[in-house]
N, CA, C and O atoms as a Tinker XYZ file with bonds, in Angstrom:
   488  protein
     1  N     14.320000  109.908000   -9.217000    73     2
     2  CA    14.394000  108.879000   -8.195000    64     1     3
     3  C     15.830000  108.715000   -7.712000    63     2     4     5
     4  O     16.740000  108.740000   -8.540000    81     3
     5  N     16.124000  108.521000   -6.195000    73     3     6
     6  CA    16.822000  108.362000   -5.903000    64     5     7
     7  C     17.220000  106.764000   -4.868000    63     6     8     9
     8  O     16.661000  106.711000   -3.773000    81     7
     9  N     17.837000  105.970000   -5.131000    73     7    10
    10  CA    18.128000  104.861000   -4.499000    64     9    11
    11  C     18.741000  104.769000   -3.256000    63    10    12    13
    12  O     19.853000  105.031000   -3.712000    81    11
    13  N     18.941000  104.628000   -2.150000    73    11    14
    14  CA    20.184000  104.614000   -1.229000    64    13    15
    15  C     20.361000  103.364000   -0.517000    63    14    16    17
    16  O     19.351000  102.748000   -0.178000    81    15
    17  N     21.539000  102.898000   -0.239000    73    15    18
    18  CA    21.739000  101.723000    0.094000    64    17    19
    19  C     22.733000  101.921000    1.431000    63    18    20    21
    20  O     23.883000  102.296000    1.205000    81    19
    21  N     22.268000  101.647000    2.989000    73    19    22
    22  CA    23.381000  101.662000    3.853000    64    21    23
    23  C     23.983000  100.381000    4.026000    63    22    24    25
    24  O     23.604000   99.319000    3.530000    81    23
    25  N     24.969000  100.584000    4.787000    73    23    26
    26  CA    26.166000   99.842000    5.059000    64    25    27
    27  C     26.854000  100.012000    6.381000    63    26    28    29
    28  O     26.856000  101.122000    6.913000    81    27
    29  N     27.462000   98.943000    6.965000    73    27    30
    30  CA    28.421000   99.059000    8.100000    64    29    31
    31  C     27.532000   99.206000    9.418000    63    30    32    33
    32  O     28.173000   99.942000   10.168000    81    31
    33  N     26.506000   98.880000    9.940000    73    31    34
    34  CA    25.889000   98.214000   10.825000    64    33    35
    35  C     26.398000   97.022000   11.484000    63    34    36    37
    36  O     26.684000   96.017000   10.833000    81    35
    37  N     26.531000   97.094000   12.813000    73    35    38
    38  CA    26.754000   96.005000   13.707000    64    37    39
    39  C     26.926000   95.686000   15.268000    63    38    40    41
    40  O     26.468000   96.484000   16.085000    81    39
    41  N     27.383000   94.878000   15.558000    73    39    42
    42  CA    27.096000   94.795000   17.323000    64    41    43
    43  C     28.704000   95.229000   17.906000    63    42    44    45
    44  O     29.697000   94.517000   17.758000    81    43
    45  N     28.680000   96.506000   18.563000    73    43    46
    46  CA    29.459000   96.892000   18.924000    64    45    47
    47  C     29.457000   96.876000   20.966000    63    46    48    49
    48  O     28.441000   96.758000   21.650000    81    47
    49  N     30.838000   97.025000   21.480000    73    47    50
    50  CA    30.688000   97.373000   22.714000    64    49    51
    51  C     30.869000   98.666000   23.040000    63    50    52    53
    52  O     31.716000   99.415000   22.554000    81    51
    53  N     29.913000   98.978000   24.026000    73    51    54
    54  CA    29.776000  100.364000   24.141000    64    53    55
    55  C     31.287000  101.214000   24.807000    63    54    56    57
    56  O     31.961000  100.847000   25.769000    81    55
    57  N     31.496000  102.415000   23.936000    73    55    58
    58  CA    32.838000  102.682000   23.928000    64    57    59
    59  C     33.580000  102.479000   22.512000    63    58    60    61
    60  O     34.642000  102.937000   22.091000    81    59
    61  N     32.646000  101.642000   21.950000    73    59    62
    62  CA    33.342000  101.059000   20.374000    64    61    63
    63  C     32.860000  102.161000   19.258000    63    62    64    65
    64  O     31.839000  102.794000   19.526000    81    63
    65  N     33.359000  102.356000   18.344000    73    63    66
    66  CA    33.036000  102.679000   16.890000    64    65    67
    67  C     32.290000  102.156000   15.974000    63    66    68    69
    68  O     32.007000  100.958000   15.944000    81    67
    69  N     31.873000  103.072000   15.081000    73    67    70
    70  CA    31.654000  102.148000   14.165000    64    69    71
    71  C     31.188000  103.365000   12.701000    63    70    72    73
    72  O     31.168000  104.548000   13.042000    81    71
    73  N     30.923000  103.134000   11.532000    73    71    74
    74  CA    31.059000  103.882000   10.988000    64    73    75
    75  C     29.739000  103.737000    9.525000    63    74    76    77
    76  O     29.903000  102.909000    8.630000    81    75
    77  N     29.080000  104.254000    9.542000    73    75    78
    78  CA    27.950000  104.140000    8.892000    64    77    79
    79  C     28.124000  105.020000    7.430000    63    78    80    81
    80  O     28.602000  106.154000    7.410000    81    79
    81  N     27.676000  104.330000    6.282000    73    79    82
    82  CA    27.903000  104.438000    4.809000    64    81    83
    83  C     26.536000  104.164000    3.994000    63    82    84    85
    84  O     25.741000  103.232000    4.118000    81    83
    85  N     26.513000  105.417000    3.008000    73    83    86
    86  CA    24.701000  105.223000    2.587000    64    85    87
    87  C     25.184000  105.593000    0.845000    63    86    88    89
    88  O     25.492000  106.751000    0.563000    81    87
    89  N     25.201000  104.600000   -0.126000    73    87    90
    90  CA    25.324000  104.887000   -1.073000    64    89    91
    91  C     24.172000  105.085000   -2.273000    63    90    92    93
    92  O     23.294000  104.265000   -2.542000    81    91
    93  N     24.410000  106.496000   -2.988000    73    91    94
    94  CA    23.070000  106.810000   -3.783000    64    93    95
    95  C     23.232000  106.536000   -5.034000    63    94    96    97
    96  O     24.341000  106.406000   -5.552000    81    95
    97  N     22.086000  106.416000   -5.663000    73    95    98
    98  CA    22.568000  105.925000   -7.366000    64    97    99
    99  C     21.033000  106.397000   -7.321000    63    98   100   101
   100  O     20.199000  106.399000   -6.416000    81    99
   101  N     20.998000  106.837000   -8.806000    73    99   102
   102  CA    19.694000  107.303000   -9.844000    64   101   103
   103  C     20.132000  108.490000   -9.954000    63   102   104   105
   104  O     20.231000  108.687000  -11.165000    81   103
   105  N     20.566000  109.722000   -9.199000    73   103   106
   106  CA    20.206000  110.824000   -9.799000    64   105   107
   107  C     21.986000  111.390000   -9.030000    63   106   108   109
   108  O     22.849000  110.986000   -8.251000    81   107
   109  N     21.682000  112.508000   -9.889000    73   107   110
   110  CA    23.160000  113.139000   -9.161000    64   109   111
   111  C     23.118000  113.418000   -7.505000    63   110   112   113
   112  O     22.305000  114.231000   -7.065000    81   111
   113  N     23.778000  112.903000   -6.862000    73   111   114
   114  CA    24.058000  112.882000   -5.776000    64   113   115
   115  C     23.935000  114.566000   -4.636000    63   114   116   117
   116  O     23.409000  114.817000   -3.552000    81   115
   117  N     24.582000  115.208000   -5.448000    73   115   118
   118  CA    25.216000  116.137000   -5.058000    64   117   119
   119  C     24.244000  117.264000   -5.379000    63   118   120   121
   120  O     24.660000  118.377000   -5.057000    81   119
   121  N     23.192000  117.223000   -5.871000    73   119   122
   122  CA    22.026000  118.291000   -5.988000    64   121   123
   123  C     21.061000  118.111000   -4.358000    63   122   124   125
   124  O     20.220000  118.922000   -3.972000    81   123
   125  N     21.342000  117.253000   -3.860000    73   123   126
   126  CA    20.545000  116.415000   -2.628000    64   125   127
   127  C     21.300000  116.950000   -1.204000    63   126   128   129
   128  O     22.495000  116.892000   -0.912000    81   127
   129  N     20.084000  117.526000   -0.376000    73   127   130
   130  CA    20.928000  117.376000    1.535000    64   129   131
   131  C     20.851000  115.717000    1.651000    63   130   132   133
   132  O     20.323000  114.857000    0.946000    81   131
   133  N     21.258000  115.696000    2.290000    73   131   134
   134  CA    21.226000  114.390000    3.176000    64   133   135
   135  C     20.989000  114.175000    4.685000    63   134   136   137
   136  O     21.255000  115.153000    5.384000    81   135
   137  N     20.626000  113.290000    5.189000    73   135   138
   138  CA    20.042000  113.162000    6.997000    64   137   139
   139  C     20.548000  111.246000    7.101000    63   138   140   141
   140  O     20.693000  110.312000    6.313000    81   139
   141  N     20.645000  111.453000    8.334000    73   139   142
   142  CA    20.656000  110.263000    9.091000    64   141   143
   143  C     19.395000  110.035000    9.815000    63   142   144   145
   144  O     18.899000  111.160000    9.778000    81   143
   145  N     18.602000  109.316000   10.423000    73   143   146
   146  CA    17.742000  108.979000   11.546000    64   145   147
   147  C     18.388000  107.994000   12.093000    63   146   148   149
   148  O     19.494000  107.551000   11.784000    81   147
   149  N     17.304000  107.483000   13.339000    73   147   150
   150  CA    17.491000  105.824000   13.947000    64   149   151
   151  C     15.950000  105.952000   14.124000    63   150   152   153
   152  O     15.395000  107.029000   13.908000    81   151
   153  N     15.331000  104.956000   14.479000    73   151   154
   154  CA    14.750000  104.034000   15.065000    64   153   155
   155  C     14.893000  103.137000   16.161000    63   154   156   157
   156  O     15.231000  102.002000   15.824000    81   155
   157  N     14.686000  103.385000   17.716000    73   155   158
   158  CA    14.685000  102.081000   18.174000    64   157   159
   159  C     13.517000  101.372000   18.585000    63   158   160   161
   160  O     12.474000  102.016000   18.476000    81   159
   161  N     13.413000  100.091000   19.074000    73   159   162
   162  CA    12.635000   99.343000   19.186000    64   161   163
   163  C     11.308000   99.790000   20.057000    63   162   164   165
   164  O     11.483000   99.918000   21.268000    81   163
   165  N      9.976000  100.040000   19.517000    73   163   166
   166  CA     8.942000  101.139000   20.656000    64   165   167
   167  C      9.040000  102.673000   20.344000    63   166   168   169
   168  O      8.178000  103.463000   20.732000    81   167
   169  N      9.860000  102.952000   19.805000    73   167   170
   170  CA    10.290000  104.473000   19.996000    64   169   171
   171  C      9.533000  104.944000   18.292000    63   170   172   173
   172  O      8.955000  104.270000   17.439000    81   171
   173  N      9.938000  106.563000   18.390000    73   171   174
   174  CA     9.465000  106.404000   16.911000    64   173   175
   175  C     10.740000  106.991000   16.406000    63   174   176   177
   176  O     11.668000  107.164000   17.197000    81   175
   177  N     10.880000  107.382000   14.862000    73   175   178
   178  CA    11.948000  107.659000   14.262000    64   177   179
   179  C     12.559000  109.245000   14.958000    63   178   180   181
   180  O     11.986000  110.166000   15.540000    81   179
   181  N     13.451000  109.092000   14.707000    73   179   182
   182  CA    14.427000  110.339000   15.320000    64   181   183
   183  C     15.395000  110.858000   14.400000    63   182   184   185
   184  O     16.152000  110.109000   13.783000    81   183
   185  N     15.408000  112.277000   14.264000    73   183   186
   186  CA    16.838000  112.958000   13.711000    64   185   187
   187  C     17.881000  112.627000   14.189000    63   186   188   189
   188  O     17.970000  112.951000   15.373000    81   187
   189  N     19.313000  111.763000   13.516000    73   187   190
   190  CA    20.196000  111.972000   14.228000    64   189   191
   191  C     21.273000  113.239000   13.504000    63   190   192   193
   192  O     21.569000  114.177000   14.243000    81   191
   193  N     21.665000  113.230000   12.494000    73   191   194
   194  CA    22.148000  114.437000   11.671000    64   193   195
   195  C     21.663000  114.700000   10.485000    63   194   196   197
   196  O     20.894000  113.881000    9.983000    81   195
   197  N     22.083000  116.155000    9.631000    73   195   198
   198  CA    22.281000  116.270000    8.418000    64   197   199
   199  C     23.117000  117.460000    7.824000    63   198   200   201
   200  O     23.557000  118.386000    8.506000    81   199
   201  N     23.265000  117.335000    6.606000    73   199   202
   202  CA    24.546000  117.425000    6.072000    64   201   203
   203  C     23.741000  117.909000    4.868000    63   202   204   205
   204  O     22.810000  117.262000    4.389000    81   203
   205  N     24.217000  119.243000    4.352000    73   203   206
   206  CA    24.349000  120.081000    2.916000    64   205   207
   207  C     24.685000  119.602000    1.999000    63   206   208   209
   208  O     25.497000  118.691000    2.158000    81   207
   209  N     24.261000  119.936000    0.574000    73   207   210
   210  CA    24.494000  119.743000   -0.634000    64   209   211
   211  C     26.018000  119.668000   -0.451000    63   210   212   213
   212  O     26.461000  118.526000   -0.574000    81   211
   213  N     26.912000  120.622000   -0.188000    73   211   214
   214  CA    28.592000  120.796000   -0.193000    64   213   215
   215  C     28.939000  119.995000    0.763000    63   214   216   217
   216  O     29.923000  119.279000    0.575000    81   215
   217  N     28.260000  119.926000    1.937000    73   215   218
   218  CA    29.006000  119.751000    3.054000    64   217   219
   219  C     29.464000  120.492000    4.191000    63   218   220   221
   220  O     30.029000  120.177000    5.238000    81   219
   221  N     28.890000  122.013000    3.480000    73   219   222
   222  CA    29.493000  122.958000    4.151000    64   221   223
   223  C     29.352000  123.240000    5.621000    63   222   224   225
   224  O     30.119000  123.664000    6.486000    81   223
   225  N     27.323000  122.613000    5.577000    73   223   226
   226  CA    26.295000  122.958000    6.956000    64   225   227
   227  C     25.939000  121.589000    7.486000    63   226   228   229
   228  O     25.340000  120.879000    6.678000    81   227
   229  N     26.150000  121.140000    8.515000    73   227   230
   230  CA    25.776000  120.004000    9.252000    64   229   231
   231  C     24.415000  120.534000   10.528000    63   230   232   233
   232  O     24.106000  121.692000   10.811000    81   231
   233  N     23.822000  119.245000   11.094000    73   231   234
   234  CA    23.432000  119.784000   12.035000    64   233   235
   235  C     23.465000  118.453000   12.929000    63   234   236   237
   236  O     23.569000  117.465000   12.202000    81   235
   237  N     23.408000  118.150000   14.244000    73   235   238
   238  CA    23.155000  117.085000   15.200000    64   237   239
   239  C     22.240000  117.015000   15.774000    63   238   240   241
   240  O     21.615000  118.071000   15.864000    81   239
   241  N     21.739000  115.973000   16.363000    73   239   242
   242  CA    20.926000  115.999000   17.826000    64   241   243
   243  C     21.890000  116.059000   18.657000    63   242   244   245
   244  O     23.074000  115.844000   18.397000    81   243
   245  N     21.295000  116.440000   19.998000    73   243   246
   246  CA    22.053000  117.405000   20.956000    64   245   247
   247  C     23.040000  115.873000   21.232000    63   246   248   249
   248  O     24.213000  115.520000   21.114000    81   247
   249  N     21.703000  115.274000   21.671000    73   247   250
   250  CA    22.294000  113.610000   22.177000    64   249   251
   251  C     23.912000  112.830000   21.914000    63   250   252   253
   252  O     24.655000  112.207000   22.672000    81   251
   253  N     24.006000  113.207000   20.507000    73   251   254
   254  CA    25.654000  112.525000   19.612000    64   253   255
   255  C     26.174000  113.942000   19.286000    63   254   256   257
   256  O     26.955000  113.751000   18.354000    81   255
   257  N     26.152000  115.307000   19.571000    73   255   258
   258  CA    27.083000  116.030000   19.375000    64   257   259
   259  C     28.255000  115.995000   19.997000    63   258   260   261
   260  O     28.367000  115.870000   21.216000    81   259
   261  N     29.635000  116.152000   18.828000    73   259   262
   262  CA    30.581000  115.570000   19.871000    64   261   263
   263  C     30.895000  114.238000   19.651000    63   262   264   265
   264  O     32.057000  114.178000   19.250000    81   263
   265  N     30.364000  113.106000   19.735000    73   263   266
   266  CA    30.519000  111.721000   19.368000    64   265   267
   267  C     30.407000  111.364000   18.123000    63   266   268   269
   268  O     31.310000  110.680000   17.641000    81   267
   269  N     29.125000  111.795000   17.210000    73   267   270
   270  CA    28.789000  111.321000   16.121000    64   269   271
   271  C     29.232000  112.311000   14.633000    63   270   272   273
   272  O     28.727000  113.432000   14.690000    81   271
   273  N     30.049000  112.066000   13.395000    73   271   274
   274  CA    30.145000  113.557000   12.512000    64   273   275
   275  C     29.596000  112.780000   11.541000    63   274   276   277
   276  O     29.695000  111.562000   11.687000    81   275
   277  N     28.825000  113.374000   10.211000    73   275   278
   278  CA    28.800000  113.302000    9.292000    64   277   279
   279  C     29.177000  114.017000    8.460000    63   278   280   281
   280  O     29.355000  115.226000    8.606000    81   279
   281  N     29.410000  113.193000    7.158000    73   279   282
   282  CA    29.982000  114.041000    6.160000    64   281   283
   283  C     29.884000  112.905000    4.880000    63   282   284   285
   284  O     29.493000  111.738000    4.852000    81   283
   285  N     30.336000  113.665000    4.017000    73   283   286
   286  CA    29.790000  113.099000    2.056000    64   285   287
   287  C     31.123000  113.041000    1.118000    63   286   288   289
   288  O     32.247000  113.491000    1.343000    81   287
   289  N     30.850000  112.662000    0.515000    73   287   290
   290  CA    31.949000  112.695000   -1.155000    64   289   291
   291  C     30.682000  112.487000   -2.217000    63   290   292   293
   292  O     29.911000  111.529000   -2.255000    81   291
   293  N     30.694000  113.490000   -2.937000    73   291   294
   294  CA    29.853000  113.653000   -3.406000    64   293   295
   295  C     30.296000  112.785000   -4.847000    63   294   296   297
   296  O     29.589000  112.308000   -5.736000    81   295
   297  N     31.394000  112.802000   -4.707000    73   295   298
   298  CA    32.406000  112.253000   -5.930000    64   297   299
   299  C     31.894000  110.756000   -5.784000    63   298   300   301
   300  O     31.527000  110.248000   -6.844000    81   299
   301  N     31.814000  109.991000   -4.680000    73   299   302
   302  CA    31.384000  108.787000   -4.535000    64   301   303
   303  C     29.801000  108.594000   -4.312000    63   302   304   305
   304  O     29.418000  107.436000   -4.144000    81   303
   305  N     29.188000  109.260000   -4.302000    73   303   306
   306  CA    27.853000  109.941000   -3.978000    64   305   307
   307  C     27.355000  108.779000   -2.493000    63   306   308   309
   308  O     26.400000  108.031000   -2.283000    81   307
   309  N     28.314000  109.079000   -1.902000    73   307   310
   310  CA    28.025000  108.469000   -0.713000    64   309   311
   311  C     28.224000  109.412000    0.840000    63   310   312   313
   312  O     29.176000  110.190000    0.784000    81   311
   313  N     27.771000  109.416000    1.621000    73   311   314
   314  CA    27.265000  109.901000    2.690000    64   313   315
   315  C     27.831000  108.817000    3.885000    63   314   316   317
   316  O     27.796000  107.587000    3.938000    81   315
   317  N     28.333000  109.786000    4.760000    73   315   318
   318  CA    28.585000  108.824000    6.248000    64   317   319
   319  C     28.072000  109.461000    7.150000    63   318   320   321
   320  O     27.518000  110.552000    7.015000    81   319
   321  N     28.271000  108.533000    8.676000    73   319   322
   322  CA    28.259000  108.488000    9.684000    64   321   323
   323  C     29.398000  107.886000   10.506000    63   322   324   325
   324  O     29.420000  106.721000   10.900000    81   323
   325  N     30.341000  108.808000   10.721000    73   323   326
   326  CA    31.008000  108.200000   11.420000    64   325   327
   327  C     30.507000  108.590000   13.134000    63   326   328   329
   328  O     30.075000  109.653000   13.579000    81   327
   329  N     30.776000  107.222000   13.863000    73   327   330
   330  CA    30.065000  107.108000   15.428000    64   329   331
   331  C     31.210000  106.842000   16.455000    63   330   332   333
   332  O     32.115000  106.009000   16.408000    81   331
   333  N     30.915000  107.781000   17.393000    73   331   334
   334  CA    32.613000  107.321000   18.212000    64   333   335
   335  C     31.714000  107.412000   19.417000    63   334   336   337
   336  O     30.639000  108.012000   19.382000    81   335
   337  N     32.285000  106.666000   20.721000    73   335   338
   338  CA    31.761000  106.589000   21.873000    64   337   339
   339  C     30.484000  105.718000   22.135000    63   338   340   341
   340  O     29.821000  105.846000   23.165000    81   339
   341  N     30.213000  104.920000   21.249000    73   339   342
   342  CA    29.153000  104.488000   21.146000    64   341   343
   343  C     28.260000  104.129000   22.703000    63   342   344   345
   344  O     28.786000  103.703000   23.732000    81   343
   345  N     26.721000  104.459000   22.489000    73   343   346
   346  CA    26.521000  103.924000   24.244000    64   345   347
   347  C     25.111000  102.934000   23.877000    63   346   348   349
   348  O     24.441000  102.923000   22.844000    81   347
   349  N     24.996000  102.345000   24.794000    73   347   350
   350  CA    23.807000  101.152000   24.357000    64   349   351
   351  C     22.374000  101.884000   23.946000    63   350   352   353
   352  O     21.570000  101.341000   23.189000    81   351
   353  N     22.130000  103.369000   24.627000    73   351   354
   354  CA    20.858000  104.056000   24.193000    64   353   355
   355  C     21.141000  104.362000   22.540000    63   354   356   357
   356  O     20.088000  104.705000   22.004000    81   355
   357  N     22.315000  104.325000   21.578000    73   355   358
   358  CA    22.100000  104.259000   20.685000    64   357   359
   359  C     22.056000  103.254000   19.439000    63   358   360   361
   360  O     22.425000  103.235000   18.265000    81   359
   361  N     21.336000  102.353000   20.439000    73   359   362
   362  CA    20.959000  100.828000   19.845000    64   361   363
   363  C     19.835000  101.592000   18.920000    63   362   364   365
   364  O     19.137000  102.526000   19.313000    81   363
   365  N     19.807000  101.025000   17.665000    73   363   366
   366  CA    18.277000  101.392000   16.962000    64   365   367
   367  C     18.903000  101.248000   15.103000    63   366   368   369
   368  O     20.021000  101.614000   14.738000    81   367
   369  N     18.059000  100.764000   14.389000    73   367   370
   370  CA    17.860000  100.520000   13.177000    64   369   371
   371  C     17.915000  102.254000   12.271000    63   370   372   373
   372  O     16.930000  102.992000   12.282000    81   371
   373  N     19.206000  102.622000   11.575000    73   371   374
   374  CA    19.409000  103.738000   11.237000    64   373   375
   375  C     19.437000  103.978000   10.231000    63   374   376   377
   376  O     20.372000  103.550000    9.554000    81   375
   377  N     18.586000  104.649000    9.742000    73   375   378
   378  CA    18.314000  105.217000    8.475000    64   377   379
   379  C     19.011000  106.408000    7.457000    63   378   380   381
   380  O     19.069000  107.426000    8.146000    81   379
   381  N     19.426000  106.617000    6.431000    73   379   382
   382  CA    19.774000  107.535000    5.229000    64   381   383
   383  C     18.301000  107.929000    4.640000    63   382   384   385
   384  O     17.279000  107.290000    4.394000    81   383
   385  N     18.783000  109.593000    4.512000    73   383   386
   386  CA    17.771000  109.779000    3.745000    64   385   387
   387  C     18.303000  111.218000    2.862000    63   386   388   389
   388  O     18.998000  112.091000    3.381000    81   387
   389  N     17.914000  111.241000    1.725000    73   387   390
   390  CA    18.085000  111.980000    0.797000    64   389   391
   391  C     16.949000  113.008000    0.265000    63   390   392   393
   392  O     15.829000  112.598000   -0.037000    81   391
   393  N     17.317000  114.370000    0.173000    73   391   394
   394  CA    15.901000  115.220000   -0.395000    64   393   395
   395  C     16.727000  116.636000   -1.384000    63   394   396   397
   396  O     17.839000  117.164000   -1.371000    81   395
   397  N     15.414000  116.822000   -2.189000    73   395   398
   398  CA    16.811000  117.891000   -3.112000    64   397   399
   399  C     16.843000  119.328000   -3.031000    63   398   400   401
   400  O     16.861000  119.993000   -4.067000    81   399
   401  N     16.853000  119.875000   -1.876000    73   399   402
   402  CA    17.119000  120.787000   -1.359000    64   401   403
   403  C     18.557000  120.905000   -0.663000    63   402   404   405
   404  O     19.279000  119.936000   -0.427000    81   403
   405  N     18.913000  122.465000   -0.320000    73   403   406
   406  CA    20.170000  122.856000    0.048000    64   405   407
   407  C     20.784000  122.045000    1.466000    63   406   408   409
   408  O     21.943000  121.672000    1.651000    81   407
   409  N     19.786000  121.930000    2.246000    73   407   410
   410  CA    19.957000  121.872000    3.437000    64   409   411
   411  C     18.179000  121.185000    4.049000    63   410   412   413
   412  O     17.013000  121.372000    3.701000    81   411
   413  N     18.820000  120.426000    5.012000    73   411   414
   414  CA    17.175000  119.701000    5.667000    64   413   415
   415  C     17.274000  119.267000    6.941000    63   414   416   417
   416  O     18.082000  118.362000    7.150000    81   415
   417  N     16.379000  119.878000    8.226000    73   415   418
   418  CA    16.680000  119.155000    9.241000    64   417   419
   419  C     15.186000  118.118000    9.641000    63   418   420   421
   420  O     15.128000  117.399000   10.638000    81   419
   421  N     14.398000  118.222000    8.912000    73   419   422
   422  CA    12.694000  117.989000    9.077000    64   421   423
   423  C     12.922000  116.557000    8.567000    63   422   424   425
   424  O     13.792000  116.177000    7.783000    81   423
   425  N     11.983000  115.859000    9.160000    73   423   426
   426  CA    12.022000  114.435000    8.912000    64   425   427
   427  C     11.247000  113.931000    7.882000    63   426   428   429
   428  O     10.976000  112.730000    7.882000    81   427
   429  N     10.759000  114.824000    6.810000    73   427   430
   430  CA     9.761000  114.526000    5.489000    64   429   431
   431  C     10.570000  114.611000    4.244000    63   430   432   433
   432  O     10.225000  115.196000    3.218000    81   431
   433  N     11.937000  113.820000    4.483000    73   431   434
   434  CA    12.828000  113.925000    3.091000    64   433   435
   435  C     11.930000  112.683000    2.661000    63   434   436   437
   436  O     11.189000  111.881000    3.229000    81   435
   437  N     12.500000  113.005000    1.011000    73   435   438
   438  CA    11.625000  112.349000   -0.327000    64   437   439
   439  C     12.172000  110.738000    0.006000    63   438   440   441
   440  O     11.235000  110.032000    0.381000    81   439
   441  N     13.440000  110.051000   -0.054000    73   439   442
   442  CA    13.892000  109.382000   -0.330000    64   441   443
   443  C     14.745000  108.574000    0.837000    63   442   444   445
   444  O     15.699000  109.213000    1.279000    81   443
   445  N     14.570000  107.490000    1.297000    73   443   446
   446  CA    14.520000  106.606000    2.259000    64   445   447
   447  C     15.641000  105.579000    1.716000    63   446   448   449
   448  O     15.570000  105.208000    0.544000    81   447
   449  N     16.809000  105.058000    2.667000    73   447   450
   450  CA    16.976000  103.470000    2.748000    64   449   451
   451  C     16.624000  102.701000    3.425000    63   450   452   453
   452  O     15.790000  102.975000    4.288000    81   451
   453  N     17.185000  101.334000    3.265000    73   451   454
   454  CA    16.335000  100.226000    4.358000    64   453   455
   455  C     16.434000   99.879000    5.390000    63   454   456   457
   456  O     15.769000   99.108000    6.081000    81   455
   457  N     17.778000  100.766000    5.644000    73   455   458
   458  CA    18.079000  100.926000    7.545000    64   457   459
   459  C     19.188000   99.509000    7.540000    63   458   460   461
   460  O     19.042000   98.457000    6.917000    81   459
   461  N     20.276000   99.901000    8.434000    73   459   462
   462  CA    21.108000   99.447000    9.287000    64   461   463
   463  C     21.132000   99.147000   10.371000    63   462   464   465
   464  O     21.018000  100.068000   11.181000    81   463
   465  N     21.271000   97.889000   10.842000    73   463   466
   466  CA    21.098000   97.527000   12.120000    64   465   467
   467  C     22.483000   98.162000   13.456000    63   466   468   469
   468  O     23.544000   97.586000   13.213000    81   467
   469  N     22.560000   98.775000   14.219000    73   467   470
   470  CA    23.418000   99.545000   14.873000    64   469   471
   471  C     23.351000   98.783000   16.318000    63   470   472   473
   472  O     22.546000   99.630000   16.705000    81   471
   473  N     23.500000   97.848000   17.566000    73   471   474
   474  CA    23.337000   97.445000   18.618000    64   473   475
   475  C     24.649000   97.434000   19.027000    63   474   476   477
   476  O     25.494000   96.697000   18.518000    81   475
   477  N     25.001000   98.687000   20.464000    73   475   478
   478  CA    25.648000   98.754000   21.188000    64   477   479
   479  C     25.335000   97.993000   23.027000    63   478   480   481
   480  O     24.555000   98.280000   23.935000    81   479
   481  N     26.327000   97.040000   22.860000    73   479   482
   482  CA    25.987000   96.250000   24.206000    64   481   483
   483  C     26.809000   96.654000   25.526000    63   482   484   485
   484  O     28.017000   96.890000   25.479000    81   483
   485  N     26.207000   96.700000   26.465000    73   483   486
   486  CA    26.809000   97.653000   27.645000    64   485   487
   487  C     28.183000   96.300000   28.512000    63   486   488
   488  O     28.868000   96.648000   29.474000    81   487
């Protein structure tokens, strides 16, 4: 079992930053890919990145390539999102997710958090 807990959600103006943090506890961190989603309101869940066991392989949606990077410390067994350019279409409730494979871009990872609230206002 794996736990994850995000962090750093909030109401930004579009153009603003902001920087998203998903911390894991139960199992070693670092045997696990990792993914981001969102959610917005009506819509259904969406890939926004993911990120390799090392770190080595990322991938984006086309949408935040360029704006959005992720990346890990596996040492902290925590996972980010850092978000630059923010625009109001990426208003939506954003999710961490953890699975224990090398690499994952498919939206059927094992292990879920409870989502971050993200609202960029124009």
């Amino acid at each position: 079992q794996v736990q994850l807990v995000e962090s750093g959600g909030g109401l930004v103006q579009a153009g603003g930053s902001l920087r998203l943090s998903c911390v894991a506890s139960g199992r070693t961190f670092s045997s696990y890919a990792a993914g981001w989603f969102r959610q917005a309101p009506g819509k259904e869940r969406e890939f926004v990145a993911a990120i390799s066991l090392t770190g080595g392989r990322t991938s984006y949606l086309d949408s935040v390539k360029g704006r959005f990077t992720i990346s890990r410390d596996n040492a902290e067994n925590t996972v980010y999102l850092q978000m630059n350019s923010l625009k109001p279409e990426d208003t939506a409730v954003y999710y961490c997710a953890a699975h224990p494979t090398p690499f994952k871009i498919g939206a059927d990872y094992s292990y879920w958090g409870q989502g971050t609230q993200v609202t960029v206002s124009s």
